[in-house]
C-alpha positions in Angstrom: -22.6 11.3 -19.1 -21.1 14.8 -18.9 -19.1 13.4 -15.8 -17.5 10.2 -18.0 -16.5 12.2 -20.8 -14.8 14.5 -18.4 -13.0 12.1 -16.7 -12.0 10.3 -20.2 -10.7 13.5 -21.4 -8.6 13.8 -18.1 -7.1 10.5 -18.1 -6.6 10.8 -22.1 -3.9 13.9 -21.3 -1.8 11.2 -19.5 -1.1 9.8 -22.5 1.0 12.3 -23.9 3.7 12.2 -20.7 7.1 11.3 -22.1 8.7 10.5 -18.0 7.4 7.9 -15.9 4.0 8.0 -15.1 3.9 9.5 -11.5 1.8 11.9 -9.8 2.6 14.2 -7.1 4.0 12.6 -4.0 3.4 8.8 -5.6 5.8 6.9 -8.0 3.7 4.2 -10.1 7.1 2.5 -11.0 5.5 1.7 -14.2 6.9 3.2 -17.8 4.1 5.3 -19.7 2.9 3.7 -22.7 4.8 4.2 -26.0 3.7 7.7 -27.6 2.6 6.1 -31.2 0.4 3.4 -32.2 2.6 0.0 -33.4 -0.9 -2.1 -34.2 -3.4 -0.2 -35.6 -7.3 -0.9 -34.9 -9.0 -3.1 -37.9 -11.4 -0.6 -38.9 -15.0 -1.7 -39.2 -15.5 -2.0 -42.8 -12.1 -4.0 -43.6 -13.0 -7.2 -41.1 -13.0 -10.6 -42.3 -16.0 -12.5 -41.5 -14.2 -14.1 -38.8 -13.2 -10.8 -37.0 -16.3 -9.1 -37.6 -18.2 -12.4 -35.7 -15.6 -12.3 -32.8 -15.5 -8.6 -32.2 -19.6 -8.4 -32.6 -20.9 -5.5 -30.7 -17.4 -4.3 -29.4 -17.0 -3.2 -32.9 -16.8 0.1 -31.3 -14.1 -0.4 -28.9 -10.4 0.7 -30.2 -8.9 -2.2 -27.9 -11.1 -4.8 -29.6 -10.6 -3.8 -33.0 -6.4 -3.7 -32.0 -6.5 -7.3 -30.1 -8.4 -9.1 -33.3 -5.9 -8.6 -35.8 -4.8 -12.0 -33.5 -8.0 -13.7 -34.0 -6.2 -16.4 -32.2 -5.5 -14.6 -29.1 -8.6 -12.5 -29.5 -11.2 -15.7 -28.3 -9.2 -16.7 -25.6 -7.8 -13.3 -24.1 -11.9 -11.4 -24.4 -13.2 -14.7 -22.8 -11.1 -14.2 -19.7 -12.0 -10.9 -19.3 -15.6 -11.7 -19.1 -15.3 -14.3 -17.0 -13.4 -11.9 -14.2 -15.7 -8.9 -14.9 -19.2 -9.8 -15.9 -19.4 -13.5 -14.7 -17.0 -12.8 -11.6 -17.7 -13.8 -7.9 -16.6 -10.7 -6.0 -18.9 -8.3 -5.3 -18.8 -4.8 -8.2 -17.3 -2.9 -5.6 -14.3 -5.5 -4.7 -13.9 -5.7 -8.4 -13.3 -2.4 -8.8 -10.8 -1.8 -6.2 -8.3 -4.3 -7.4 -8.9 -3.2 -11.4 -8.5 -0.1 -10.5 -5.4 0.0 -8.2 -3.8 -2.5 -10.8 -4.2 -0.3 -13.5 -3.6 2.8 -12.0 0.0 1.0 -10.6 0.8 -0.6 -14.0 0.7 3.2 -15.6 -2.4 2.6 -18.2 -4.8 5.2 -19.6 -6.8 3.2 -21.8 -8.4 0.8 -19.6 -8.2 2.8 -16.4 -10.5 5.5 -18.4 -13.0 2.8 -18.9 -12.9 1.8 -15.6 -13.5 4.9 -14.4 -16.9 5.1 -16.0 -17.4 1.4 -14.8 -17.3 2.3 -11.4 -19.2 4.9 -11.5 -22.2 3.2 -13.1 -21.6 0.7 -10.1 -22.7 3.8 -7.7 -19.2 4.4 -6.7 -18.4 8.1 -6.0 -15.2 9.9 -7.5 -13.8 9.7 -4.1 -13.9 6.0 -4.0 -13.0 5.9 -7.5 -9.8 8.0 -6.4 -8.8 6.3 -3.6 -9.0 2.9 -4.8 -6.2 4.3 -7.5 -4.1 6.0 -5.1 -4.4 2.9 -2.0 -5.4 6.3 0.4 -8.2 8.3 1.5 -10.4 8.0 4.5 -13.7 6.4 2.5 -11.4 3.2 2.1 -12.6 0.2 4.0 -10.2 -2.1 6.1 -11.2 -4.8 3.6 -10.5 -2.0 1.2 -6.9 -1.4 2.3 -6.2 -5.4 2.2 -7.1 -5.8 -1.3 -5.2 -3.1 -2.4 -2.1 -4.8 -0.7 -2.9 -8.2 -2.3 -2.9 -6.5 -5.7 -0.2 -4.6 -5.2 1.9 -7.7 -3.6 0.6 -9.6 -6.6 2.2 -6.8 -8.8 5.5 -6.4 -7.1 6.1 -10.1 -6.3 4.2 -12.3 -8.2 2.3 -14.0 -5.2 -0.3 -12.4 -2.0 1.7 -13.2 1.6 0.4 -15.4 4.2 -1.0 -12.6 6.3 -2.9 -10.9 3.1 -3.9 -14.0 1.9 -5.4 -15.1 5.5 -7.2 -11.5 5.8 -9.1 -12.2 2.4 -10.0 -15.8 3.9 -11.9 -13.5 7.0 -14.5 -12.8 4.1 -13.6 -14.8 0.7 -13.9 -18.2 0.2 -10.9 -20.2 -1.3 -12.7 -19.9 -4.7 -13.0 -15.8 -4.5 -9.3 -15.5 -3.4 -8.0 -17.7 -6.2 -10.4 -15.1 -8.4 -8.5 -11.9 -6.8 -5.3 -13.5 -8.1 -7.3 -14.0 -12.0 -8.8 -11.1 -11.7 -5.0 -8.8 -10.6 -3.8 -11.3 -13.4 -6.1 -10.3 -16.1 -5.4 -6.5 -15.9 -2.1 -6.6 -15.4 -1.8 -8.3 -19.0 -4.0 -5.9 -19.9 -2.1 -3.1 -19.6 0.5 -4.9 -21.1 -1.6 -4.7 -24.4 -2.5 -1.2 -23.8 1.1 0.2 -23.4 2.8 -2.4 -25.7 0.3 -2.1 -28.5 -0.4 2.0 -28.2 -4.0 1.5 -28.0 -5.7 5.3 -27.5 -8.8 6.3 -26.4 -11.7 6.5 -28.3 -12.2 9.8 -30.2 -16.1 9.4 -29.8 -18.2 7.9 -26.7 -21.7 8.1 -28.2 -21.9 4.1 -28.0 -19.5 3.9 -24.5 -22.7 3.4 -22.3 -24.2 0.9 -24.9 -21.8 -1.5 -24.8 -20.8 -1.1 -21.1 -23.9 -3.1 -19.5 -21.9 -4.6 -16.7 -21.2 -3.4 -13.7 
């Protein structure tokens, strides 16, 4: 636990970067997110039945208490994610590569922090967790490597090329390479949200680990 919080705290001080988000040596090419919040979080007590039933035991999650002030968009957008992340057909670890690298590329905070403690409750090591951000260090697989260039080709152009698309097919069926594209999809919109709405991190973790079951 000691080693999520530290790793939210660390990823919470990149909120506060007015430039670009970069690090040293690697441009993002992604805008940090705005520096205020432009939809506040519905706080707990002020829910309408109907928000209070969709949000349920995410009540506790800034980003789900932001996204149901559109109840609308709230049922359709929350069911998407668990069908990529807790229903998905890639393996945890393939998961976590392309949510991580599309996030870390799109310049979010809020989600990437989450992710962070995801992955590591899905065994992954900070190493991994690192390199599958960055798209370098020597614990990266070959498979690794190609499905960090179909997210990023996904990101850049809007479609994997035939040679990515034919190195996933050495190990994915047609049905798991149409879910890499959902899944890049999915997060990219995400940090859309994140960045567009202001979302921040949660001041408090006690019930993180609660309401994370999935890896």
């Amino acid at each position: 636990m000691a080693s999520i919080r530290s790793n939210l705290r660390r990823a919470g001080r990149m909120q506060s970067r007015r430039a670009r988000n970069t690090v040293p040596g690697h441009d993002t090419g992604s805008r940090a997110m705005t520096e205020k919040m432009r939809i506040p979080p519905v706080e707990i007590d002020a829910m309408t039945p109907e928000q209070a039933a969709l949000v349920g035991e995410w009540k506790h999650l800034v980003f789900s208490r932001v996204i149901v002030n559109s109840p609308r968009n709230y049922q359709w957008f929350v069911r998407w994610i668990e069908e990529v992340i807790a229903k998905t057909v890639l393996p945890p670890r393939d998961r976590q590569v392309i949510v991580m690298r599309m996030l870390w590329m799109s310049g979010d905070t809020y989600e990437r922090t989450h992710h962070i403690a995801i992955s590591q409750k899905a065994g992954l090591s900070e190493e991994e967790i690192e390199a599958f951000q960055t798209g370098t260090g020597d614990c990266l697989t070959d498979f690794d490597r190609v499905l960090i260039r179909a997210t990023d080709e996904l990101r850049e152009d809007q479609v994997i090329s035939d040679e990515t698309w034919a190195a996933l097919g050495e190990r994915y069926s047609d049905e798991q390479r149409m879910e890499v594209v959902f899944l890049a999809g999915c997060y990219i919109t995400m940090a859309m949200l994140c960045k567009s709405f202001g979302i921040q991190l949660e001041p408090d973790f006690q019930d993180f680990n609660k309401i994370r079951e999935y890896t």
